[in-house]
Residue, then its C-alpha position, 0 to 999 in steps of 0.5 A: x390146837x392148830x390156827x384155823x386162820x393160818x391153815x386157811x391162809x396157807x391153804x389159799x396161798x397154796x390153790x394160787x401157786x398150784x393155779x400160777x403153775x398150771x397157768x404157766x404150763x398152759x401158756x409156755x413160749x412157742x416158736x416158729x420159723x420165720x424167714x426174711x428171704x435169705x436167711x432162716x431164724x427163731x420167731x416166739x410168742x409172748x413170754x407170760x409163762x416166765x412170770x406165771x412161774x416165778x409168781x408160782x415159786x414166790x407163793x409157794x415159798x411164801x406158804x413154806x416161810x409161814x408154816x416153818x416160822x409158825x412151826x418153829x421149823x420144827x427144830x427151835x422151841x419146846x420139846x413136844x410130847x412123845x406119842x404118834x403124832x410127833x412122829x408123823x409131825x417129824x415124817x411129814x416134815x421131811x416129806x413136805x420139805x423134799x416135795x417143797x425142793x422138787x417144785x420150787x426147782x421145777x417151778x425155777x427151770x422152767x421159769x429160766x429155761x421158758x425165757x431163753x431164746x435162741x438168738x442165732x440166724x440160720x443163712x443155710x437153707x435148713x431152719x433153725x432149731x428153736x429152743x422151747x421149754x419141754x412140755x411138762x416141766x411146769x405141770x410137775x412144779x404144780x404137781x408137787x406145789x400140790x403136794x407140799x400144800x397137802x403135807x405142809x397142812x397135815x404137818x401142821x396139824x400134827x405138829x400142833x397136835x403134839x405141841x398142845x399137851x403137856x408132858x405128864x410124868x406123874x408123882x413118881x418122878x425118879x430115885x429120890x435123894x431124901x434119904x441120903 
């Protein structure tokens, strides 16, 4: 049977990582123009969607470690029965794993990519180009932190469902080897 605790705590670790990421899209880095008189350069705002992103990645790798070491990363340990919830364990797990990839690699770029600052000057008359995170970026990190907490859940759960009953192979076992 699948741990109610553990489904609950990877639940809530997973609303705060898709909260993080939706909080960093909202506050991603803005610049404007500023200028000193004779030359032109970048001006941003403060940088706390580089930290909301990274603590949105931190979260949702540490709900992916709980799952994978609770499962045995699907690999390691006893083998499950054959029946459909084994196949959909095997499904979900591929599926929860490229939806983890895509929002962690989301989630890391915009991270990086919200931090860098254009730090040249501009002495011509036309201003600078800025250098800002495209909007989006951290939205399709949540998007898919949403995702992975939804399949790595259901995985879980078919997972635990395989897992739980014994392999049943009745009286007949095979060929005997009594006779010889």
């Amino acid at each position: 049977m699948a741990s109610t605790l553990l489904l609950a705590l990877v639940f809530v670790i997973d609303l705060i990582a898709f909260a993080l990421a939706v909080a960093a899209e909202q506050r991603r880095s803005t610049a404007t123009v500023g200028n000193n008189g004779k030359e032109s350069y970048c001006v941003y705002d403060e940088d706390i969607a580089t930290g909301l992103g990274v603590g949105s990645f931190l979260f949702l790798l540490l709900s992916q470690i709980l799952i994978m070491v609770t499962s045995r990363c699907l690999c390691c340990g006893k083998a499950m029965r054959p029946s459909g919830s084994r196949a959909w364990a095997v499904v979900l797990f591929i599926t929860c794993w490229l939806f983890f990839f895509i929002a962690e690699v989301c989630l890391l770029a915009g991270s990086v990519r919200n931090a860098y600052h254009t730090k040249y000057k501009n002495l011509l008359n036309d201003p600078p180009s800025c250098a800002t995170l495209r909007k989006g970026v951290f939205g399709t990190g949540a998007a898919f932190a949403f995702l992975t907490a939804v399949v790595s859940e259901l995985y879980y759960v078919s997972y635990s469902k395989a897992n739980d009953a014994t392999v049943n192979y009745g009286k007949d076992t095979g060929v005997r080897m009594g006779n010889l």
